[in-house]
C-alpha positions as CSV (number, residue, x, y, z in Angstrom):
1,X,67.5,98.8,83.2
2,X,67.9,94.9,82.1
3,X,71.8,94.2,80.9
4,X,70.0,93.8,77.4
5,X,68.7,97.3,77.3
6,X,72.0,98.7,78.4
7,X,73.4,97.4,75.9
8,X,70.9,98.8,73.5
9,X,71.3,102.1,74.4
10,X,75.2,102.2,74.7
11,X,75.4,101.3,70.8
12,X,73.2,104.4,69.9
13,X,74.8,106.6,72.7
14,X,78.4,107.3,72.9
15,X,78.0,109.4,75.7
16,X,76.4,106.3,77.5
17,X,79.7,104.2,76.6
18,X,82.1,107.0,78.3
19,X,79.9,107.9,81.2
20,X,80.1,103.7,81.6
21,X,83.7,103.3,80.9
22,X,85.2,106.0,83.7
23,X,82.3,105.1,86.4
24,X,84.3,101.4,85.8
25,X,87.6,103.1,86.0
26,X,86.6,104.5,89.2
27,X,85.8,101.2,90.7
28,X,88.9,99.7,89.3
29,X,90.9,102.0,91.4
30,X,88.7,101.9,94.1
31,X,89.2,97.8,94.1
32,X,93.5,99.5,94.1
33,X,93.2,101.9,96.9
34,X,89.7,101.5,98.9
35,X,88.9,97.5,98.6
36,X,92.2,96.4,100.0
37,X,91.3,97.8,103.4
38,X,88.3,95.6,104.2
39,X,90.8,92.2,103.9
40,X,94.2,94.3,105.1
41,X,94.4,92.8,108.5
42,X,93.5,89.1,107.8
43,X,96.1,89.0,105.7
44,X,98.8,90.6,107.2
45,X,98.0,88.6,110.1
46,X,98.2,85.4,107.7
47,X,94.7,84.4,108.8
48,X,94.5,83.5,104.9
49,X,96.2,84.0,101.9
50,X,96.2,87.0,99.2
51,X,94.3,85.2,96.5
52,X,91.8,83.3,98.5
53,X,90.9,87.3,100.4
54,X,90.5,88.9,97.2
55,X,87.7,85.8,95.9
56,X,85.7,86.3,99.3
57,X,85.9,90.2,99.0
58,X,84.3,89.7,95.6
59,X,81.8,87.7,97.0
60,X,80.9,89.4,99.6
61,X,81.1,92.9,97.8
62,X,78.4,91.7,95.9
63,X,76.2,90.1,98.9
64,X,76.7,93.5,100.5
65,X,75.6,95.7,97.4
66,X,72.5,93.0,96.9
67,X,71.2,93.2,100.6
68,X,71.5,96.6,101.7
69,X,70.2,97.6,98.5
70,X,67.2,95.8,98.8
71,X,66.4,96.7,102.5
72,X,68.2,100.7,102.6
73,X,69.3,102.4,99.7
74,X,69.6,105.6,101.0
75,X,73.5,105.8,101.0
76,X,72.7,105.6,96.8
77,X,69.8,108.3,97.0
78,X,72.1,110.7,99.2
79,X,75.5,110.7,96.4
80,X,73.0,111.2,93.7
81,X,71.0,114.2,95.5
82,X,74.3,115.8,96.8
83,X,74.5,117.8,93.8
84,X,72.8,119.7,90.8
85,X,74.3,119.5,87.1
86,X,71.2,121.9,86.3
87,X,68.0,120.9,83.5
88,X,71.0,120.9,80.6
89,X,71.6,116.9,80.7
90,X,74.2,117.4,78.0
91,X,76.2,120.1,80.0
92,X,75.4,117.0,83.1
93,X,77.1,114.5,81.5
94,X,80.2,116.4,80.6
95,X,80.3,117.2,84.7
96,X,79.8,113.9,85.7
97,X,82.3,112.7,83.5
98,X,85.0,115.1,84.4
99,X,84.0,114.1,88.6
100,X,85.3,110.5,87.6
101,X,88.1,111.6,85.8
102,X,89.4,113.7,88.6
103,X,88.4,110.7,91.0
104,X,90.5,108.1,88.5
105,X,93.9,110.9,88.5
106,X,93.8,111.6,92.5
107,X,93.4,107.9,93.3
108,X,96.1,106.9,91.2
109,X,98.5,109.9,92.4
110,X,97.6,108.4,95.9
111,X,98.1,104.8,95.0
112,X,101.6,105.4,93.5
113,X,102.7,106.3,96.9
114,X,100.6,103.7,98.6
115,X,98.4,105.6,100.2
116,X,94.7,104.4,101.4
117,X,93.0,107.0,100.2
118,X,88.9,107.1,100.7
119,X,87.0,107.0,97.2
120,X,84.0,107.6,98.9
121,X,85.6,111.7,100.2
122,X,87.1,111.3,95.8
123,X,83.9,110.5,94.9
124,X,81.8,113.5,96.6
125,X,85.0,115.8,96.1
126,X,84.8,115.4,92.3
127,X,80.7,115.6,91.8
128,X,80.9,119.0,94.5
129,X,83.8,120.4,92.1
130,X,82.2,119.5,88.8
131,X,78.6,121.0,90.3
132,X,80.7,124.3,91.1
133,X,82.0,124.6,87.9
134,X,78.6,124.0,86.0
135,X,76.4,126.1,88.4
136,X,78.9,128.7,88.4
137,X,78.6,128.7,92.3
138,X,78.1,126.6,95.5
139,X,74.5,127.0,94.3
140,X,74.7,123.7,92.5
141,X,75.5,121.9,95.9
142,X,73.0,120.3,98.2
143,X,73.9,121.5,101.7
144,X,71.7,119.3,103.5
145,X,73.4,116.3,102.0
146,X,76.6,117.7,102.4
147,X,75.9,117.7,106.2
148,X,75.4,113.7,106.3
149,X,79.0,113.5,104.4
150,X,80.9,115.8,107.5
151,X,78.2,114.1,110.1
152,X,79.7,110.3,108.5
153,X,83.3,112.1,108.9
154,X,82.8,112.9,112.5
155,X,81.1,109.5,112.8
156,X,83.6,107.2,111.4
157,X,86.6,108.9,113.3
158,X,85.2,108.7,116.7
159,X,83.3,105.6,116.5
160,X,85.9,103.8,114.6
161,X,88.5,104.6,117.0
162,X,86.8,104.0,120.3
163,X,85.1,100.9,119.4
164,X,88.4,99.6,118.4
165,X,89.7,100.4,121.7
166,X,86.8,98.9,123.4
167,X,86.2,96.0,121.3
168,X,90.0,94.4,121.7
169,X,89.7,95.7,125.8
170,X,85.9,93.6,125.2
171,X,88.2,90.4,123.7
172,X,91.3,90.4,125.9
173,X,88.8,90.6,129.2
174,X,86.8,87.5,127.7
175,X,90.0,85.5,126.7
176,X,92.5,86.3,129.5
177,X,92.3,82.9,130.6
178,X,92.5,81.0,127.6
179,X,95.2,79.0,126.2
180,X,97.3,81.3,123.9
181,X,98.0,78.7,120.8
182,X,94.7,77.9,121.0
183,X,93.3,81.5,121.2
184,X,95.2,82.4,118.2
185,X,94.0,79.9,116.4
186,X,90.1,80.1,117.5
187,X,91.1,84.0,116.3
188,X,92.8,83.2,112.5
189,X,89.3,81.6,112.0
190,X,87.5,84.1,113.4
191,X,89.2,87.1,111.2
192,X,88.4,85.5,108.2
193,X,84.8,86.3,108.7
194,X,85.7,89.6,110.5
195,X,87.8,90.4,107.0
196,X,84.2,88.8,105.3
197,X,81.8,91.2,107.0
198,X,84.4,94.2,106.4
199,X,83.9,93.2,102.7
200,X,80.5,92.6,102.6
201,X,79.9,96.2,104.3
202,X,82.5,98.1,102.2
203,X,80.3,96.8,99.5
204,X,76.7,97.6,101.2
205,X,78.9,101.6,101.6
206,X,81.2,101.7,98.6
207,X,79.3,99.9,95.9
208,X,76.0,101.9,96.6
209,X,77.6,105.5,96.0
210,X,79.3,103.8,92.8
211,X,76.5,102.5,91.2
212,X,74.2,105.1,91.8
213,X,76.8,107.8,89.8
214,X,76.0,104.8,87.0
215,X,72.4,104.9,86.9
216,X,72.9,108.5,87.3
217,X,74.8,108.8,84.4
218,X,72.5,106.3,82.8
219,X,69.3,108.5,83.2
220,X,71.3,111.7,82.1
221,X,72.3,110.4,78.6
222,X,68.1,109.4,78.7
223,X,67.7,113.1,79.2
224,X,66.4,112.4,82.6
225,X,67.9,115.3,84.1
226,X,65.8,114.4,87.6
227,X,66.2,110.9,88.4
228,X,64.4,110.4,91.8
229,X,64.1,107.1,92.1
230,X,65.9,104.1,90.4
231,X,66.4,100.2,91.0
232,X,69.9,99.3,90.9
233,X,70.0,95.9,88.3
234,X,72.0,92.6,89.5
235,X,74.0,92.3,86.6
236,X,75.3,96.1,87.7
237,X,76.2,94.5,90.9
238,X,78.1,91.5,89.4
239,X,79.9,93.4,87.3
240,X,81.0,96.1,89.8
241,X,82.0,93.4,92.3
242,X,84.3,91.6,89.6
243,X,86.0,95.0,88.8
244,X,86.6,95.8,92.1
245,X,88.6,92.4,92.5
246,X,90.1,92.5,89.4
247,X,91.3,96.6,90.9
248,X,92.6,94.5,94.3
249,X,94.2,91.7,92.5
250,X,96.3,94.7,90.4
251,X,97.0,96.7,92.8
252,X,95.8,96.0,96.0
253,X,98.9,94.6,98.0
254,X,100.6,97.7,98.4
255,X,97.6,99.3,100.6
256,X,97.4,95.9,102.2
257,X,101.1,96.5,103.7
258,X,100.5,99.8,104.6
259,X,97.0,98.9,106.0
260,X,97.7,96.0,107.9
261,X,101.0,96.4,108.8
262,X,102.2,100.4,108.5
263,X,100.6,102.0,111.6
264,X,100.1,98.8,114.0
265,X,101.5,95.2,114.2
266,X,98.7,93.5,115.1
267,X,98.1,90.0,116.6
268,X,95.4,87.6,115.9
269,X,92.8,89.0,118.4
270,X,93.7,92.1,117.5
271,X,92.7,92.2,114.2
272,X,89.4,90.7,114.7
273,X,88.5,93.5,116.9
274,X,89.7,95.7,114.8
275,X,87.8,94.5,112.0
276,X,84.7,93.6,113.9
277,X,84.9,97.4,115.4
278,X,84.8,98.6,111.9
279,X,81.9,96.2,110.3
280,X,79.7,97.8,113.4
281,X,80.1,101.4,112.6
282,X,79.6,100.8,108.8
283,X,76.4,98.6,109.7
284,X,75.4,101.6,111.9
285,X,76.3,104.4,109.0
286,X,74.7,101.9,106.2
287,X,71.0,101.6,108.4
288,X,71.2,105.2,109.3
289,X,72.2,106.4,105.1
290,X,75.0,108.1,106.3
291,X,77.9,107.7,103.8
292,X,80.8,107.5,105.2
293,X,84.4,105.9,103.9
294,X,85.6,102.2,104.4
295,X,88.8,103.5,104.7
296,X,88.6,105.9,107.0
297,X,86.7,103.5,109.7
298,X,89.0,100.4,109.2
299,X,92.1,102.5,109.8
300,X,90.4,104.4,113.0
301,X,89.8,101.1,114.0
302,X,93.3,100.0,114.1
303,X,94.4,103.0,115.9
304,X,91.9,102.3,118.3
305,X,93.0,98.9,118.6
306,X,96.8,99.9,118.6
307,X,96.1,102.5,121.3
308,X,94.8,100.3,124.1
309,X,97.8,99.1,124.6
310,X,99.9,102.0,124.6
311,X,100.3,105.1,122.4
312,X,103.3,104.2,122.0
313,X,102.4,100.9,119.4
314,X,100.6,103.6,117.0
315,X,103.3,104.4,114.1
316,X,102.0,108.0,114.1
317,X,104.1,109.2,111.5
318,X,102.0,106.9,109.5
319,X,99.0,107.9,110.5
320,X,99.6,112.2,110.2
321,X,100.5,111.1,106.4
322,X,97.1,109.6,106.3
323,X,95.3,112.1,108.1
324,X,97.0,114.4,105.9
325,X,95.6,112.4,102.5
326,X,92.0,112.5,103.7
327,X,92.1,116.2,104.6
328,X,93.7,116.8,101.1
329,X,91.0,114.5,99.2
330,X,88.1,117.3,99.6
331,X,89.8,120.2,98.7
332,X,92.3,118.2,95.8
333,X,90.2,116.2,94.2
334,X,87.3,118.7,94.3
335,X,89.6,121.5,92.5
336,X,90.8,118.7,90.0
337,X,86.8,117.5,89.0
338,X,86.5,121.7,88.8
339,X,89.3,122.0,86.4
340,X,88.6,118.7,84.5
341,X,85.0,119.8,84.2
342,X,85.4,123.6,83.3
343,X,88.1,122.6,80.2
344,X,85.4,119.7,79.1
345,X,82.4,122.4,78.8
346,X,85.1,125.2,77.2
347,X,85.7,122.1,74.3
């Protein structure tokens, strides 16, 4: 769908217009509570300033949506095949509507408290709630795809967190000998484009799954009810990158500080490896389709990071009311996109 043809078709379908408007509220708050991670550490660590980060997550949001679209979509193909709205496209469009609503009102209940909550757990959460309330039952649910989602859980928690451990272990063994002034500032360089692949991955794992609930919703208002295969436009790319930033500029610090600084002060080095950890296991999760959360990773990866040192340097408090978020999101946001969806069909 060329940007002119969107256009074209949102004028003569309202339906078009709101399915368009929440998907980009959804990204907004994704650029408040999911974005922020990717560029947390570089700039708590004042490897670069606020303003500057936010500009090269953009950039590299986009470069990240453009490439691994082009070589592996399947992160896109496995949100949009996770559930059934069923051969009624209007009833459809009413579900996937209320799924983004419910993923706008927990993201912002999360982001009032500053808490990094994953968009990518809101995102499947809704669509599984919304599918339950059309289908009547779990029959609306893909269980096969539902296994990649727990397999990307499992995934991102142990691989985040030992490859944090192993990769700042990996660092300290290389540089023990090194001068320290000059190590930290080989290291501020070096977690600018640690923060710059974080971003350009959380875009090749977050902006898929978003733009493929777009062109879903796109094809639905079409009264293409099954959508196998779709191309996802550049201008849709563009313009979901420059939300996102526009959602970090906004909002974006507050997850930065708890990020970056709330479960582990973190040196120079440190914060490379953690983010260099994390890039690995999302380039891993990307080529394998697996979709699992930026968020989720990153932090794993600090608390790897944090816990080669000593237990002792992870703020664990922090961390159980984290924990406690993500294990909340599924159950939470899916009830909410089930509520949100069975008053929108009662209307």
């Amino acid at each position: 769908m060329s940007f002119a043809e969107f256009i074209s078709s949102a004028q003569s379908s309202p339906q078009l217009v709101i399915i368009s408007l929440l998907t980009l509220a959804v990204i907004l708050v994704n650029g408040w509570t999911d974005a922020p991670n990717a560029i947390a550490t570089c700039i708590c660590t004042r490897a670069i300033g606020i303003r500057p980060a936010i500009l090269m997550a953009a950039v590299c949001n986009f470069l990240g949506v453009y490439v691994m679209s082009s070589l592996n979509a399947s992160v896109a193909m496995t949100i949009c095949n996770m559930v059934n709205f069923g051969q009624d496209t209007g009833a459809a469009i009413t579900a996937l509507a209320s799924a983004m609503l419910a993923i706008v009102i927990w993201a912002y209940a999360a982001w009032y408290f500053g808490i990094p909550t994953s968009e990518s757990h809101a995102l499947i959460a809704g669509l599984t709630g919304a599918a339950v309330a059309i289908s009547g039952g779990f029959q609306g649910v893909n269980g096969a795809e539902w296994v990649k989602v727990l397999w990307g859980l499992a995934l991102s928690t142990v691989l985040g967190f030992s490859s944090g451990f192993i990769t700042v272990r990996l660092t300290e063994a290389i540089c023990k000998n090194a001068d320290r002034r000059r190590a930290n500032r080989f290291f501020a360089g070096a977690q600018i484009g640690g923060g710059a692949a974080m971003a350009f991955m959380h875009g090749a794992q977050g902006g898929q799954k978003f733009m493929a609930v777009f062109m879903l919703g796109a094809a639905l208002t079409k009264g293409q009810a099954n959508a196998e295969v779709f191309e996802i436009p550049m201008w849709l790319m563009a313009v979901c990158s420059a939300v996102m930033a526009l959602g970090t500029s906004i909002g974006g610090v507050r997850i930065i500080k708890s990020v970056g600084m709330g479960m582990v002060k973190l040196s120079p080095h440190q914060g490379f490896a953690a983010d260099t950890a994390a890039a690995l296991c999302l380039l891993l999760s990307s080529t394998l389709g697996i979709p699992v959360s930026t968020t989720h990773t990153k932090t794993t990866a600090i608390m790897g990071v944090g816990a080669s040192r000593s237990l002792r340097r992870v703020n664990w408090s922090a961390v159980w009311e984290l924990a406690l978020t993500w294990l909340l999101t599924f159950p939470g946001c899916g009830l909410i996109g089930f509520i949100c969806a069975k008053i929108a069909l009662c209307l």
